[in-house]
N, C-alpha and C positions, 0 to 999 in steps of 0.2 A: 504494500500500500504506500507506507513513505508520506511526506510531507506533502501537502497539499496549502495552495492561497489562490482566491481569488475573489478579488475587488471589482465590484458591476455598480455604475453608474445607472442610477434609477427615476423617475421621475414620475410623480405623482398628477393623477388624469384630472382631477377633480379641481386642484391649485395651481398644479403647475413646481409644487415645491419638487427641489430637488437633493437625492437623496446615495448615500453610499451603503452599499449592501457586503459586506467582509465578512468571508469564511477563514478562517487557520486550523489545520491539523501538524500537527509539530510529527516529530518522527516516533512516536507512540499513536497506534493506533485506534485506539481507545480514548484520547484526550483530543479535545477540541471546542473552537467558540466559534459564535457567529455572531453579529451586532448588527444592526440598522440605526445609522448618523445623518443628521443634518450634513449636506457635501457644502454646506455655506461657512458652517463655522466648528464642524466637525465634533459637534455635541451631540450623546449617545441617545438612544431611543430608547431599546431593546436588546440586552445581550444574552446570550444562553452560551452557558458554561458546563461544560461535561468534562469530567476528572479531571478539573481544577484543583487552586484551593479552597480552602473555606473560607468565607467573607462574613464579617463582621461588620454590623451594621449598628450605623449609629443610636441605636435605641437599647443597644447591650446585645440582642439576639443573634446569633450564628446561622447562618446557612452553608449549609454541609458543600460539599467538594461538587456535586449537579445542582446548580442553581441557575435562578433567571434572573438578572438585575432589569429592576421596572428602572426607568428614570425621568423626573419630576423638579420642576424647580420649585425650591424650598420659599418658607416667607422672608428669609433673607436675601432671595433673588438669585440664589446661586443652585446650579443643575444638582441634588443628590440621584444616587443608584442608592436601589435598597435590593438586595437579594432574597428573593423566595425558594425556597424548595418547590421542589418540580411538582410534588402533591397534587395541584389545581391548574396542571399546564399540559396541555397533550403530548408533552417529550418525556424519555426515555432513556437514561443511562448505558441502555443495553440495545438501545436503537443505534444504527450505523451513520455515519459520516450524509451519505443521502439521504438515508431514511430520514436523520433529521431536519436536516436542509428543505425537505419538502413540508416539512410538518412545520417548521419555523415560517415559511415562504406563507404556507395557508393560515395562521395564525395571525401573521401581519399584514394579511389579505394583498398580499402581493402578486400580479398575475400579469404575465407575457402578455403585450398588447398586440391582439389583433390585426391584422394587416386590413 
């Protein structure tokens, strides 16, 4: 399998916003993330984390090595991630590098536009 990256330039139908979509599998095949960023000022959306590490969020709570960072700007104005366990998320620890990718794509209702 081996190392896998790929960054896709995305663009939203409805705004117009535009948008970066990045996969990473490192040379473990079992560990990998993917994210969806604003391509303006490269602030995160959406990331899924599979056999990471653990993330520690700012409220004391841990989430485990498969987690999903939501991301939000706080009442201070500045972007936080909070990481979730995958519990309430259609992904899978034990799902494959595509498997996931497509689950993640239907999640953030991301879809190949039509010709």
């Amino acid at each position: 399998m081996g190392q896998y990256k790929k960054i896709a330039d995305v663009k939203g139908e409805e705004h117009g916003i535009a948008y970066k979509f990045h996969v990473y599998r490192g040379i473990e095949e079992n560990k990998y993330s993917m994210h969806l960023r604003f391509a303006e000022n490269n602030i995160h959306l959406i990331r899924l984390c599979i056999s990471g590490s653990k993330h520690h969020n700012s409220d004391g709570s841990v989430a485990d090595f498969d987690h999903v960072h939501i991301y939000q700007t706080a009442d201070n104005g500045k972007v936080e991630g909070y990481a979730y366990s995958l519990d309430n998320f259609p992904f899978d620890k034990d799902n494959s590098l595509a498997e996931s990718v497509e689950k993640f794509l239907d999640y953030i209702n991301l879809r190949e536009r039509s010709a």
